[in-house]
DOBA-476375 format. One record per atom (N, C-alpha, C): x, y negated, z; residue in three letters. Coordinates in steps of 0.001 Angstrom, whole numbers, padded with zeros to 6 digits, always signed. Layout:
XYZALA;...
//
This chain:
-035037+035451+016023UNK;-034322+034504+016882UNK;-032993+034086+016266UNK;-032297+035128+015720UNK;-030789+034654+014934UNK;-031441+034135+013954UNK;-032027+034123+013115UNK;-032433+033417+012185UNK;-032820+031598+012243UNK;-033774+031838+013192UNK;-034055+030449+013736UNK;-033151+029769+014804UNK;-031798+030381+014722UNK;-030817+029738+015734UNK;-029902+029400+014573UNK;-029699+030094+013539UNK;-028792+029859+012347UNK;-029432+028797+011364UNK;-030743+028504+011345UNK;-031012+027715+010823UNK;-031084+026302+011439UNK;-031203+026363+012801UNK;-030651+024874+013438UNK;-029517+024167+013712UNK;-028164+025269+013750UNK;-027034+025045+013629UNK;-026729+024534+011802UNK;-027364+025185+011023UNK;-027018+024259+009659UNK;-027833+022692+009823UNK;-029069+022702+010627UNK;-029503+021365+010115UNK;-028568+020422+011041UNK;-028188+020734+011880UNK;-026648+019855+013213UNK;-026046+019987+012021UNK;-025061+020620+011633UNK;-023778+020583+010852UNK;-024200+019682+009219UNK;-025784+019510+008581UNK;-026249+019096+007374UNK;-025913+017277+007804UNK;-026268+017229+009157UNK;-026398+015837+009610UNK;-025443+014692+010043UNK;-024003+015580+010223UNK;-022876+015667+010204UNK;-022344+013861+009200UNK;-022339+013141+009436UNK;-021932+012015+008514UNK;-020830+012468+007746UNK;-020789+012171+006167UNK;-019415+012665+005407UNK;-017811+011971+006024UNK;-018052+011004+006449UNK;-017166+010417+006691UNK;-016665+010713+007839UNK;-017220+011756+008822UNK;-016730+012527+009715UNK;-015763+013519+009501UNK;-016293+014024+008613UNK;-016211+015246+008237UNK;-014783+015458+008039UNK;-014046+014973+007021UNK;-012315+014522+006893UNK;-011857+014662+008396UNK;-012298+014432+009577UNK;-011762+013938+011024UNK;-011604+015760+011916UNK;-012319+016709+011019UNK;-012710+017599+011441UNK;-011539+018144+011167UNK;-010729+018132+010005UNK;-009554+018590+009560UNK;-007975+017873+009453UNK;-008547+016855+010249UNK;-007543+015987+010939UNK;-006858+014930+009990UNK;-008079+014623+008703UNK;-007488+013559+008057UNK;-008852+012873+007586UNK;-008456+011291+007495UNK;-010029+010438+007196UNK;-009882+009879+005753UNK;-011223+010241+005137UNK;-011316+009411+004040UNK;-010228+008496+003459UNK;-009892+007634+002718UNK;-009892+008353+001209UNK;-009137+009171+001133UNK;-008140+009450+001961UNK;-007405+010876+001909UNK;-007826+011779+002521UNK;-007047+013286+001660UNK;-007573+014228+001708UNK;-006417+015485+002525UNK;-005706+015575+003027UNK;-004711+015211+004059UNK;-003272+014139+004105UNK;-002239+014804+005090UNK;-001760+013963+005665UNK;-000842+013287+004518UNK;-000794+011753+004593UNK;-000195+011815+003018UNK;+000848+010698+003047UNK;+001858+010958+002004UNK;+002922+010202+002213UNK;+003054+009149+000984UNK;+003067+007893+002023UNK;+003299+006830+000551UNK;+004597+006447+000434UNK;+005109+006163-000402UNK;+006504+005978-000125UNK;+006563+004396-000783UNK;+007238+003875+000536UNK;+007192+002355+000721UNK;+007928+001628-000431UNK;+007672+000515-001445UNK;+008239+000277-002117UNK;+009250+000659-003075UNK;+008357+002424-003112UNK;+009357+003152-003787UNK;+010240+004061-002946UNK;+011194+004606-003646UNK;+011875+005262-002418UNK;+012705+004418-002413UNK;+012347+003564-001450UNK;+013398+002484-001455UNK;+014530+002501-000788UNK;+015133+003584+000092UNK;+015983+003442+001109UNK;+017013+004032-000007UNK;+016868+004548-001304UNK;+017568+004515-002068UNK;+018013+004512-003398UNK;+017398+003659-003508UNK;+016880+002935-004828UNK;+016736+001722-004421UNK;+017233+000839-005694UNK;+016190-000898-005371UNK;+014672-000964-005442UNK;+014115-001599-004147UNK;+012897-001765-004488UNK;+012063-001867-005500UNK;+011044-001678-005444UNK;+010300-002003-006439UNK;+010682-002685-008058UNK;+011243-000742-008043UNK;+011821-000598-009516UNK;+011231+000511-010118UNK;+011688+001065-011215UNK;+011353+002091-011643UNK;+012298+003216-011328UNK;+013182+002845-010972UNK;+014114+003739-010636UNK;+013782+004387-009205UNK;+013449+003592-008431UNK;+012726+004023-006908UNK;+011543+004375-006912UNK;+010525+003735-007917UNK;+009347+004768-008216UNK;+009520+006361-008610UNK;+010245+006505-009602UNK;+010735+007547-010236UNK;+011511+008846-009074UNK;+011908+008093-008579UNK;+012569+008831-007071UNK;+011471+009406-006297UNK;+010708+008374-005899UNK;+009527+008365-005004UNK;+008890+009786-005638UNK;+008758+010167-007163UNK;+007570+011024-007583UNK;+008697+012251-007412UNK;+009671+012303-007196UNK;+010512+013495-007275UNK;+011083+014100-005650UNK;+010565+012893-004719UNK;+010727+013734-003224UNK;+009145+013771-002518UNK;+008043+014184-003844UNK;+007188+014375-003220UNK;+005949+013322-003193UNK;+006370+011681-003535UNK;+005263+011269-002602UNK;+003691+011020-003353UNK;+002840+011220-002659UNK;+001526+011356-002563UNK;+001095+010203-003412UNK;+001828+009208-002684UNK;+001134+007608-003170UNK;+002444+006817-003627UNK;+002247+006003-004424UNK;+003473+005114-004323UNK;+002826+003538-004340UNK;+003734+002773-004239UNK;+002983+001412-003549UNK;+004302-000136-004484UNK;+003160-000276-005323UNK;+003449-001802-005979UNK;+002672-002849-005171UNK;+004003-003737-004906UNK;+003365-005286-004284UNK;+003510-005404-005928UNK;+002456-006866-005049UNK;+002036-007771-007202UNK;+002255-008924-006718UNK;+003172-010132-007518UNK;+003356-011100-007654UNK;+002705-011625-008967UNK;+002743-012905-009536UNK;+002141-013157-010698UNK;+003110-014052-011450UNK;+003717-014081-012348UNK;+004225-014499-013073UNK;+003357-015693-013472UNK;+004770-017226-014143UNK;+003956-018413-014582UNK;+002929-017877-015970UNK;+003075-017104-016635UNK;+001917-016676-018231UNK;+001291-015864-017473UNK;+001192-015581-016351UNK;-000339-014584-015998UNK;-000082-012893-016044UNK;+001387-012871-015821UNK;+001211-010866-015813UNK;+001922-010587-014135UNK;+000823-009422-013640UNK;+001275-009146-012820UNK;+002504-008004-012646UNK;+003123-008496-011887UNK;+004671-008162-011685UNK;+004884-007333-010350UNK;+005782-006194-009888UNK;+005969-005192-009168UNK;+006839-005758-007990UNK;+006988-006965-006926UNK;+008032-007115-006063UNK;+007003-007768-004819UNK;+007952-007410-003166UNK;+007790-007414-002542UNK;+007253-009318-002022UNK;+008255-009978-002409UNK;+008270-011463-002426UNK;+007836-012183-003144UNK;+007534-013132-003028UNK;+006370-014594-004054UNK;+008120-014748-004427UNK;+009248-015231-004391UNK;+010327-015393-004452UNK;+011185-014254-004834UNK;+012507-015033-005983UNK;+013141-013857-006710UNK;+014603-013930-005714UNK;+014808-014857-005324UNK;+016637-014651-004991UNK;+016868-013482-003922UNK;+015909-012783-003172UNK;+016612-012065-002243UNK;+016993-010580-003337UNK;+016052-009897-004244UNK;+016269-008804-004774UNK;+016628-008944-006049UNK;+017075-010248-006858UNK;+017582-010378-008409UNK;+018797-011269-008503UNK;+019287-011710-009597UNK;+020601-012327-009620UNK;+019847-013430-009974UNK;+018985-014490-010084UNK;+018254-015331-010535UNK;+018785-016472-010398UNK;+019560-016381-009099UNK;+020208-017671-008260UNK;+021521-017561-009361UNK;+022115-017218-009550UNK;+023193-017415-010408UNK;+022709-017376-012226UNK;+021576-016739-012655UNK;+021198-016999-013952UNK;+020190-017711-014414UNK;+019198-018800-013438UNK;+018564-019601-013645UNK;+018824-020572-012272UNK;+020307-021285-012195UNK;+021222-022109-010944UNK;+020302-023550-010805UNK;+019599-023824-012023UNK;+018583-025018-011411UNK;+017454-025142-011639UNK;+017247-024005-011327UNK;+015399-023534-011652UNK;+014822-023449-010153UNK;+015240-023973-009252UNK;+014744-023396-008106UNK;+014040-024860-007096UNK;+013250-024915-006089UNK;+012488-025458-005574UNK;+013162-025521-004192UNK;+012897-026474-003427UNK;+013407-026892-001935UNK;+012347-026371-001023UNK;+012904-024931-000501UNK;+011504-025601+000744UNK;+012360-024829+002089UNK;+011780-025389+003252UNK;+012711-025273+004438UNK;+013925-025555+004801UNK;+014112-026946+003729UNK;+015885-026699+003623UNK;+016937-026011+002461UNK;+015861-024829+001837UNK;+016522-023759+001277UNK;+016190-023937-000079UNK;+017093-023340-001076UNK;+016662-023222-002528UNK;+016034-021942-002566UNK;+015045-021998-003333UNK;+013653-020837-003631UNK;+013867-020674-005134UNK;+013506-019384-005429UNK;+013048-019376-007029UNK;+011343-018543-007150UNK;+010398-019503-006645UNK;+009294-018994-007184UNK;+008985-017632-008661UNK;+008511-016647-008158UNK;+008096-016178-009091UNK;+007190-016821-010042UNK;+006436-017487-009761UNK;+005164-018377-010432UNK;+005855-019384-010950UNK;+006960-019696-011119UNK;+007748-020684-011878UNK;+008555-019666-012528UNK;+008448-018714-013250UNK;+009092-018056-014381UNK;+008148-017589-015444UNK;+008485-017072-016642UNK;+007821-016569-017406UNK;+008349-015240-017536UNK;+007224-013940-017226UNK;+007295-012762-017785UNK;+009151-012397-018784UNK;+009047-012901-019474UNK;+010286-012946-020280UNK;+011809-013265-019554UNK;+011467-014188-019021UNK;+012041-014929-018042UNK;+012663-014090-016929UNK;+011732-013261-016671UNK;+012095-012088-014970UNK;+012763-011390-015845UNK;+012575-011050-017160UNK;+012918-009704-017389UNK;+014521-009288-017987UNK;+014958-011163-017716UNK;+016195-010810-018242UNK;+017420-010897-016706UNK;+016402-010938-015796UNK;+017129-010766-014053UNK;+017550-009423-013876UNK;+018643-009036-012910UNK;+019205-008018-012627UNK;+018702-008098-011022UNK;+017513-006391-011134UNK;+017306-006765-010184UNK;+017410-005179-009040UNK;+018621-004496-010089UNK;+019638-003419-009248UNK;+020618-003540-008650UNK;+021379-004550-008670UNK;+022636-004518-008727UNK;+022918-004894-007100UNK;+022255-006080-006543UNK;+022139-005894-004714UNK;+022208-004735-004456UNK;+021489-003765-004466UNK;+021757-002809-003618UNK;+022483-001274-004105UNK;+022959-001516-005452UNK;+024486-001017-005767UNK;+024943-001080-007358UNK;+026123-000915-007388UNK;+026183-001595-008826UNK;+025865-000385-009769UNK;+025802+000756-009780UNK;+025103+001862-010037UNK;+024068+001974-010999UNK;+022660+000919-010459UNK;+021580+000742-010726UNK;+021996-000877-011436UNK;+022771-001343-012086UNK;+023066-002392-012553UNK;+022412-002974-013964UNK;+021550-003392-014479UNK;+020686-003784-015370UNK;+019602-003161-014739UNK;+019046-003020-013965UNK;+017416-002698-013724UNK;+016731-003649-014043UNK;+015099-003945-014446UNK;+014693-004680-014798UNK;+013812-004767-013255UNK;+013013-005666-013233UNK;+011529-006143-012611UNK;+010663-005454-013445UNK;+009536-004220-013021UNK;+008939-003779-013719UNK;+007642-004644-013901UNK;+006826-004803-014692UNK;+004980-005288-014614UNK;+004561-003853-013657UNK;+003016-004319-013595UNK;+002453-003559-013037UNK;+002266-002544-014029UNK;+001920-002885-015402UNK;+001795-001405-016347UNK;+002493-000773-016493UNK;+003887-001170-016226UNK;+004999-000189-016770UNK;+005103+000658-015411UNK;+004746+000001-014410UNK;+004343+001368-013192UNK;+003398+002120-013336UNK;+002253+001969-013736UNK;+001175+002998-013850UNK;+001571+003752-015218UNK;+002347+003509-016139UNK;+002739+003868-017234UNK;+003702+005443-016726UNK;+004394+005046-015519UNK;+005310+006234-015152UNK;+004858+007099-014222UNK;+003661+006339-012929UNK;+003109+007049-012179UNK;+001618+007381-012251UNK;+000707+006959-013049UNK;-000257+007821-013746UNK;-000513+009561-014053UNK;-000835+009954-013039UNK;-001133+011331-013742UNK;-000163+012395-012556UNK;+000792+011808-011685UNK;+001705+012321-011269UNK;+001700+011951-009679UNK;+000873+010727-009468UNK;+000630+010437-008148UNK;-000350+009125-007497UNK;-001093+008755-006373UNK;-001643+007986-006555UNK;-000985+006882-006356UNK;-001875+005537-006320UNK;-001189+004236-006529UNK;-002091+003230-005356UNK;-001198+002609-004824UNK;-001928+001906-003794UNK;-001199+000448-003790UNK;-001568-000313-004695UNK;-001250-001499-004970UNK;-001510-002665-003719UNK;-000089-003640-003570UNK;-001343-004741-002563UNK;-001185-005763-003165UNK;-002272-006591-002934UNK;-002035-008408-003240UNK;-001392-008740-002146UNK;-000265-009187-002807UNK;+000712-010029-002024UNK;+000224-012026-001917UNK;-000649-012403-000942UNK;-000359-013887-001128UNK;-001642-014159-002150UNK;-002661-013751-002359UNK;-003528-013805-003078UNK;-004080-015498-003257UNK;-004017-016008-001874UNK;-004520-017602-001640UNK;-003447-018393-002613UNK;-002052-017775-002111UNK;-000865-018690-002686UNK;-001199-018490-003951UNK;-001923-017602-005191UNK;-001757-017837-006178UNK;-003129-018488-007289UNK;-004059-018051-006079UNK;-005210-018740-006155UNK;-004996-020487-006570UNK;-004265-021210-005926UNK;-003914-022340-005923UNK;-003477-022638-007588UNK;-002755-022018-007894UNK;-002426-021812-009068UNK;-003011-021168-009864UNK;-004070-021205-010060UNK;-005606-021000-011124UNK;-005665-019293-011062UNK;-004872-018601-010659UNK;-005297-017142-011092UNK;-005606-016487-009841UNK;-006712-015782-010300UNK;-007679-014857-009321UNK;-006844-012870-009279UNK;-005844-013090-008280UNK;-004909-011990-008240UNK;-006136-010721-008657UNK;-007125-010730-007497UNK;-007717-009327-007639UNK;-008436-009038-008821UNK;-009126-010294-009216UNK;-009386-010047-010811UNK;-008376-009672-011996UNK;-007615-009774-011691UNK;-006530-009085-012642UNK;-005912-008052-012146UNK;-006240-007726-010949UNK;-005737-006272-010554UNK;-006719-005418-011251UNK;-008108-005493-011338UNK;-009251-004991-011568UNK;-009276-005294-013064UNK;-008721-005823-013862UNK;-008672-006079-014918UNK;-007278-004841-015352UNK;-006609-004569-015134UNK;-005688-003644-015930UNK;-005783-002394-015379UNK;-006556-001960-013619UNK;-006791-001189-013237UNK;-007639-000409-014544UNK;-008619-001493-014495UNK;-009630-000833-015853UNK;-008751-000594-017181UNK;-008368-001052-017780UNK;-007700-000919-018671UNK;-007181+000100-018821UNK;-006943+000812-017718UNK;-005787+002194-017255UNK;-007180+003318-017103UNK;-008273+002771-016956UNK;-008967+003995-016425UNK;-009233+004080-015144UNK;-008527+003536-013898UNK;-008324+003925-012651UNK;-009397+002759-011941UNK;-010398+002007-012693UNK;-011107+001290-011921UNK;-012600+001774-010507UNK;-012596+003073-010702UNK;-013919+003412-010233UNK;-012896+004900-009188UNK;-013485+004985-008265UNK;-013018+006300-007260UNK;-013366+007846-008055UNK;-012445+008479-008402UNK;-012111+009855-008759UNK;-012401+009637-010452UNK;-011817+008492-010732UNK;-012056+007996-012451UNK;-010467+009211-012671UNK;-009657+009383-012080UNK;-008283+010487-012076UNK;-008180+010698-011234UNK;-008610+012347-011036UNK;-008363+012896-009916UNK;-006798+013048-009403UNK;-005930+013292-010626UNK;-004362+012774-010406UNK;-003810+011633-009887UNK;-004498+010308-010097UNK;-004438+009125-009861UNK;-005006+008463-009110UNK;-005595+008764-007967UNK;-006488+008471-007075UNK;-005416+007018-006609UNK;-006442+005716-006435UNK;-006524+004275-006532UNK;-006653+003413-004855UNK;-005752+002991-004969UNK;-006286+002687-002814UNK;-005993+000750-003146UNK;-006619+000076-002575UNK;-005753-001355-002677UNK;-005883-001549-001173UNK;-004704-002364-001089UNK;-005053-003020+000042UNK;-004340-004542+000446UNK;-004275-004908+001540UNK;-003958-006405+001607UNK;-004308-007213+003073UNK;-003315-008047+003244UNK;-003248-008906+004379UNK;-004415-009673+004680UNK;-004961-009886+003169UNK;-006000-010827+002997UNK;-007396-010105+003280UNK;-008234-010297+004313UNK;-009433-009581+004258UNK;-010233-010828+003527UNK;-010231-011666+003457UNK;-010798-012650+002219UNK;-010805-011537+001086UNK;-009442-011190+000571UNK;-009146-011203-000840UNK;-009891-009890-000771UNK;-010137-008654+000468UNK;-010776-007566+000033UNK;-012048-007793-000093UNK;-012645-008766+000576UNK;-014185-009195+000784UNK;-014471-009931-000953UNK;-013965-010914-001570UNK;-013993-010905-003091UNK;-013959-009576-003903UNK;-013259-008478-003481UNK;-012816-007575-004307UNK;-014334-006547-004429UNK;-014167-006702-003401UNK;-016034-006095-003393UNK;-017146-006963-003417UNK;-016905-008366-003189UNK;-018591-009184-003556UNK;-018671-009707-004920UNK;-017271-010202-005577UNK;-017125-010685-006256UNK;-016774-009585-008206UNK;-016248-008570-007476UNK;-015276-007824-008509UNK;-016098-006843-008716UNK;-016782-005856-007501UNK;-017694-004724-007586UNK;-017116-003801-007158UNK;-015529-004064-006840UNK;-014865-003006-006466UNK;-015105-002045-005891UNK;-015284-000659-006017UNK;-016026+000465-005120UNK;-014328+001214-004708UNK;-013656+000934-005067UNK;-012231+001712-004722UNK;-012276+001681-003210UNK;-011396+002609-002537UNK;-011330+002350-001289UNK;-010308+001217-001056UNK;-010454+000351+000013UNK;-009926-000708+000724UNK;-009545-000827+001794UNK;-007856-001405+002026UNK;-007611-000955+002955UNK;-006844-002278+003815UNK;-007446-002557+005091UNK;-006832-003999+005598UNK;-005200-003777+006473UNK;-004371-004319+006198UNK;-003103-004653+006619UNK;-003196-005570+007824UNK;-002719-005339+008859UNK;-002332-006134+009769UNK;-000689-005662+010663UNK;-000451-006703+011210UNK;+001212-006549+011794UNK;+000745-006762+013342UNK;+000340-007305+014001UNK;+000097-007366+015313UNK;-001501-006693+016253UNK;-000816-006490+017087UNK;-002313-006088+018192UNK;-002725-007629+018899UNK;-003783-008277+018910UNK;-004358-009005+019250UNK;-005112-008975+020631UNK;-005721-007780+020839UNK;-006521-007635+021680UNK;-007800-007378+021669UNK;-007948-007812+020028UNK;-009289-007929+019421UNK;-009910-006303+018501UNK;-009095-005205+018853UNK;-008806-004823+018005UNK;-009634-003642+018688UNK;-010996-003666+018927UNK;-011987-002895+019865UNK;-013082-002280+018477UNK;-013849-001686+019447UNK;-014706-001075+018391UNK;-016265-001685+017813UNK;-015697-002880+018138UNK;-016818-004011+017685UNK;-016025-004536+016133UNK;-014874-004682+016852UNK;-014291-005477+015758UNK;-014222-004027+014791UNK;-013787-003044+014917UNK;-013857-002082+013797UNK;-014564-002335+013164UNK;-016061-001802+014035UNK;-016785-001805+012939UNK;-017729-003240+012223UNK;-017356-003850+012294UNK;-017063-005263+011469UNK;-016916-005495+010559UNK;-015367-004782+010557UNK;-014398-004595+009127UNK;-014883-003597+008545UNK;-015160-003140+009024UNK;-015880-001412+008233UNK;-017270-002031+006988UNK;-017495-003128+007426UNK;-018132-003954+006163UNK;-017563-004203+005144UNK;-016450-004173+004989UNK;-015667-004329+004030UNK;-014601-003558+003815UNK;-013571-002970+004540UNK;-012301-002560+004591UNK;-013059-001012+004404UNK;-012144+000262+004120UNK;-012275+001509+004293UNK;-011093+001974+005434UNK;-010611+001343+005355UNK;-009334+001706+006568UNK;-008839+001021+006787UNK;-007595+000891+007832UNK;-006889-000382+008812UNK;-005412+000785+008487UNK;-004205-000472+008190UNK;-003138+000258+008291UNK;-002211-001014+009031UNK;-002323-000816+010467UNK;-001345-001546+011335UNK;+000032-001135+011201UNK;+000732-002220+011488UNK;+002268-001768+011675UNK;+002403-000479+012861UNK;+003947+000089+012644UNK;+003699+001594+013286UNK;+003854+001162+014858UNK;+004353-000032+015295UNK;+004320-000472+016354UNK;+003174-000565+017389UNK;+002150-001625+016348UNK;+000906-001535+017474UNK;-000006-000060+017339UNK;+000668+001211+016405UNK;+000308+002104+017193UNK;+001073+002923+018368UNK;+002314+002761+018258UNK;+003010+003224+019425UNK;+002471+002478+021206UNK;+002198+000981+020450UNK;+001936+000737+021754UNK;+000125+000843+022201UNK;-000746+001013+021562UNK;-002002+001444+021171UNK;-002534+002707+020663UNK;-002474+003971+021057UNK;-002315+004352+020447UNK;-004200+005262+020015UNK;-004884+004633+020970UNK;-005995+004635+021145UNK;-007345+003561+019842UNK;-006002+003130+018879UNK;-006609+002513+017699UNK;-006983+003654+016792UNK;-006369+004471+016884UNK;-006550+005700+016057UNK;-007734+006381+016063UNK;-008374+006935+017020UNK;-009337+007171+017246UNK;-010900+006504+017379UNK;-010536+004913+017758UNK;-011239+004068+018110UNK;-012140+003767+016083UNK;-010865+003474+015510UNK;-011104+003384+013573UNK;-011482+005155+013539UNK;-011209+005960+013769UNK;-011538+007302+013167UNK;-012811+007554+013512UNK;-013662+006952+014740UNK;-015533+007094+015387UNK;-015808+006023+014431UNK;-015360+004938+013541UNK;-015470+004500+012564UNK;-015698+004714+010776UNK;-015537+006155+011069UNK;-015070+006628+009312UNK;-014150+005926+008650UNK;-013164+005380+009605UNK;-012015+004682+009078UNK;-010789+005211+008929UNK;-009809+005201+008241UNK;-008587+005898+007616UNK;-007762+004957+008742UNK;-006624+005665+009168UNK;-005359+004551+009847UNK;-004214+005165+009017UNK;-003442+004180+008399UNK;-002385+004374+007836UNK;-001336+003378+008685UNK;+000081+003881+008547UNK;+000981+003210+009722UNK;+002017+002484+008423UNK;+002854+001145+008872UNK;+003692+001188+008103UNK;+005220+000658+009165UNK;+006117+000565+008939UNK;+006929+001599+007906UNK;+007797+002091+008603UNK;+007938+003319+008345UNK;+009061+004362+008924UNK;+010533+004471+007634UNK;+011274+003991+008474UNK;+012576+003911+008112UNK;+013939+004453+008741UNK;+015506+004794+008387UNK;+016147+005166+009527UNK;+016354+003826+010123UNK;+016359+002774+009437UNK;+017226+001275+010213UNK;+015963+000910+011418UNK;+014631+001626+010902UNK;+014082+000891+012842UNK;+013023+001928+013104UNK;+014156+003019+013267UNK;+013325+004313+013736UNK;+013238+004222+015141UNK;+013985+003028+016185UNK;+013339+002741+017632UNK;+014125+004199+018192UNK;+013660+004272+019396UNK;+013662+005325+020321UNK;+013557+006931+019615UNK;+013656+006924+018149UNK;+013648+008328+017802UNK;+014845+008857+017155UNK;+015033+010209+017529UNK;+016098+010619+017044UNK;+016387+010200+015563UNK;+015166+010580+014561UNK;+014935+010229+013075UNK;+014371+010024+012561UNK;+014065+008771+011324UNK;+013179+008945+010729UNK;+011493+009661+010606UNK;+012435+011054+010688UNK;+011664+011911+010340UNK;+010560+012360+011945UNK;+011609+012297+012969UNK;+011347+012668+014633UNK;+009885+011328+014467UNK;+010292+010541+013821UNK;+009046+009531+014176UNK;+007999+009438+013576UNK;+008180+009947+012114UNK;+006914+009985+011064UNK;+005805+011517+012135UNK;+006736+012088+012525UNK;+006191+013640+013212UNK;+005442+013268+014445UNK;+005965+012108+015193UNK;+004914+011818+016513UNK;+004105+010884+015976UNK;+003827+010342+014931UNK;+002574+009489+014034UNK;+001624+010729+013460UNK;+002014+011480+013007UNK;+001587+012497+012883UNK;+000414+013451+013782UNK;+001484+013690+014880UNK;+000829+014061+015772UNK;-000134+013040+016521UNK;+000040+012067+016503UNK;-000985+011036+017315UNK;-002185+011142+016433UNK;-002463+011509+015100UNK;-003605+011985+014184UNK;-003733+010286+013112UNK;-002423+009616+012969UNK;-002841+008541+012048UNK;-002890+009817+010642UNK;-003800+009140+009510UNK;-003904+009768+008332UNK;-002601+009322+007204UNK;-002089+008779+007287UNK;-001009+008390+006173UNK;+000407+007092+006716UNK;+001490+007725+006077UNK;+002284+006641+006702UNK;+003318+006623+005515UNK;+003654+004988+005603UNK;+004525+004269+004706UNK;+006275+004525+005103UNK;+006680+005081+003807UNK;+008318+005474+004261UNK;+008983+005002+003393UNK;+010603+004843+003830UNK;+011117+004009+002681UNK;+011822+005762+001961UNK;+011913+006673+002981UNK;+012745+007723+002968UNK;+011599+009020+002566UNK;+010615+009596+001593UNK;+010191+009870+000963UNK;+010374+011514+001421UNK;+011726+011420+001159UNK;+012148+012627+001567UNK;+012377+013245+002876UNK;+011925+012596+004295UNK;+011803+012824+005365UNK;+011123+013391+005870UNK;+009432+013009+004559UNK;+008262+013114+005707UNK;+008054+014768+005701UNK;+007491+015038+007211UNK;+007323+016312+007750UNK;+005846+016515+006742UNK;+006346+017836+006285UNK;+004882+018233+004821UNK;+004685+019344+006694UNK;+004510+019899+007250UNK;+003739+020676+008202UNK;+003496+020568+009726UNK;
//
């Protein structure tokens, strides 16, 4: 009788979907627990999406670190938050009539520079003079420093906007990904590979078009209403996880679970001190995300997140 009771409890537990299974230990696919990306670097002190805030990022810990990609006018992808250089470089004062009208406002398109061009911008010195000659890194010279030391969860920033302008962002993400090695899931077990993006177009190419088997992960900023377990699993055709702003999980917090009966990952973004809301800290808030059972959350403060 124990025998034939022990052997039906393994064939229940054999039948078990893998993608459950992560949920059992309170973290979902592609991660393997609770994990900290650190938002544009450690950016709360450091300039963004630099090497200097990457470099930070790998020294308070974090799990993942996270390059936006812009594209430069010769075709290399580039490490910043904005299609536009004047908010994080001196550009406006070292290229004064290089810039484009729109809204009223002078712009300096990234896609109207050349590689060469960014690299002679100062793009430390905003946020202290300290960090004064920083460059704009490429995307290689990030995987060049964080390779081997942590994973990388790149997004296409604006993929349509550059589409327009002949280049196919995710194909060239997938193009130097490979180049690096990091094109296929557990190609570095050190380097484990996440993309993700606003664009569920651009993830739906990335896998019909590219072959992409990496995990994928869809970005959204608002709760709609739509955001039921039809529509999950929808996206679950394409996406591997949903990482809403940390808002529509505070006010939802029943998305979590709803994507997790999904085999879906929820990652939150971003926990910061400037809009830590109603919490004592930073940290008081990454800890009730935590506890609500999202799997990963975006910080600018690296060094906050609760490791227990």
């Amino acid at each position: 009788m124990l025998v034939r009771l022990s052997f039906c409890l393994a064939c229940v537990v054999s039948m078990i979907p893998l993608a459950r299974a992560g949920e059992k230990s309170g973290v979902m696919a592609p991660y393997t627990k609770r994990t900290l990306i650190a938002h544009r670097g450690a950016s709360a002190y450091a300039p963004e999406h630099t090497l200097p805030a990457y470099r930070l990022a790998l020294e308070q810990g974090a799990d993942f670190v996270e390059p936006d990609l812009q594209i430069t006018q010769d075709g290399v992808l580039v490490c910043l938050h904005d299609s536009r250089l004047e908010r994080t470089t001196d550009v406006a004062s070292r290229f004064p009539d290089r810039f484009r009208m729109e809204g009223g406002k002078k712009v300096w398109p990234v896609v109207d520079f050349k590689l060469a061009e960014i690299k002679t911008l100062d793009a430390g010195i905003r946020k202290d003079k300290k960090f004064a000659g920083t460059r704009v890194p490429t995307l290689q010279e990030m995987i060049d420093l964080v390779k081997g030391k942590a994973g990388i969860i790149p997004e296409t920033k604006g993929p349509e906007l550059y589409a327009a302008r002949g280049f196919d962002m995710g194909k060239m993400l997938m193009d130097v990904l490979r180049s690096n090695g990091l094109d296929r899931p557990g190609a570095d077990a050190r380097t484990p590979v996440i993309i993700q993006s606003f664009s569920l177009e651009s993830l739906k190419k990335l896998r019909q078009e590219q072959g992409c088997k990496l995990p994928l992960v869809y970005l959204f900023g608002t709760a709609n209403g739509l955001e039921t377990a039809e529509w999950l699993k929808k996206l679950k055709e394409t996406a591997d996880g949903i990482a809403p702003r940390k808002t529509v999980i505070h006010d939802h917090p029943e998305l979590i679970r709803l994507a997790h009966e999904q085999g879906m990952s929820v990652t939150v973004w971003t926990c910061n001190e400037q809009q830590k809301g109603r919490f004592a800290s930073v940290q008081a808030e990454m800890q009730h995300l935590l506890d609500l059972g999202v799997d990963a959350i975006f910080t600018d403060n690296p060094d906050q997140f609760p490791r227990k």
